[in-house]
C-alpha positions in Angstrom: 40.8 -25.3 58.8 38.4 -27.9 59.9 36.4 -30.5 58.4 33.1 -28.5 58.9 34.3 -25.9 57.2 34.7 -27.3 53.6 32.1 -26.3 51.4 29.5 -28.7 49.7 31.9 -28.8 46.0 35.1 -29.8 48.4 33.1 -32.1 50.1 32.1 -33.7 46.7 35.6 -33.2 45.4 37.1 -35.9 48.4 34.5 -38.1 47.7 35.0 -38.3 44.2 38.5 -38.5 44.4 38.3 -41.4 47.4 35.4 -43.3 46.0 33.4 -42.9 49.6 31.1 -41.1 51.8 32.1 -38.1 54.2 30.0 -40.1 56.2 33.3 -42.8 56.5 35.5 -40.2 58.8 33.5 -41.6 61.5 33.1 -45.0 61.0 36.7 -46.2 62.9 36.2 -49.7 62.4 36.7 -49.5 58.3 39.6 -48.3 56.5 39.5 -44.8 55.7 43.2 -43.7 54.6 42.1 -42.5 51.0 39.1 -40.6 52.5 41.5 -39.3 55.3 43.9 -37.9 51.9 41.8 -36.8 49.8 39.9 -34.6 52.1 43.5 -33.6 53.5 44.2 -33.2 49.9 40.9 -30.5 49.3 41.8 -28.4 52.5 45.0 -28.0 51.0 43.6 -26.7 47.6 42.5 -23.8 48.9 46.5 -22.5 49.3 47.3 -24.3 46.3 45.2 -25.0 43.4 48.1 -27.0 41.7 48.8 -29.3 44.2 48.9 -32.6 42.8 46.8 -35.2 45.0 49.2 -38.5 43.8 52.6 -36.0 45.2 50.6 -35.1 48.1 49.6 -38.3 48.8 53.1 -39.1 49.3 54.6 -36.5 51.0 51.8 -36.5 54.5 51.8 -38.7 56.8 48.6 -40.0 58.5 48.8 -37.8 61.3 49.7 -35.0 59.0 46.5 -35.3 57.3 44.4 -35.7 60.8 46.6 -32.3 61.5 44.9 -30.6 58.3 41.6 -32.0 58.8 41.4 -31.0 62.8 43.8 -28.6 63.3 44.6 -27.8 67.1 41.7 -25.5 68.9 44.7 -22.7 68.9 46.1 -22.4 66.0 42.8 -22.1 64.3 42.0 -18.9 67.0 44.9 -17.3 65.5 43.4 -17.3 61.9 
């Protein structure tokens, strides 16, 4: 599932939960690694509702989370 997909309460959610804007994705030059979690984190709600964000914030890696946020062109045909 892609970023654009979230809806405006998950959007809100990752914000919340990262203390910034959506709006930080795209600004490369700042630090973003909570932002890049928690809206990880959100996508993955959706198959879990349980999922802890601390335990999942431990088990991705950085590219995992990229991986969730933008997932390859193909596998998101296949849905």
């Amino acid at each position: 599932m892609a970023i654009h997909k979230l809806n405006m309460a998950e959007i809100s959610i990752a914000e919340r939960k990262s203390g910034m804007s959506i709006r930080r994705l795209f600004d490369f030059d700042a630090p973003n690694s909570d932002l890049v979690t928690a809206v990880a984190w959100v996508i993955k709600l959706r198959e879990d509702s349980t999922l802890n964000y601390e335990a999942f914030a431990k088990s991705v890696t950085f590219d995992e989370c990229f991986e969730i946020i933008n997932p390859d062109e193909d596998d998101e045909l296949k849905k």
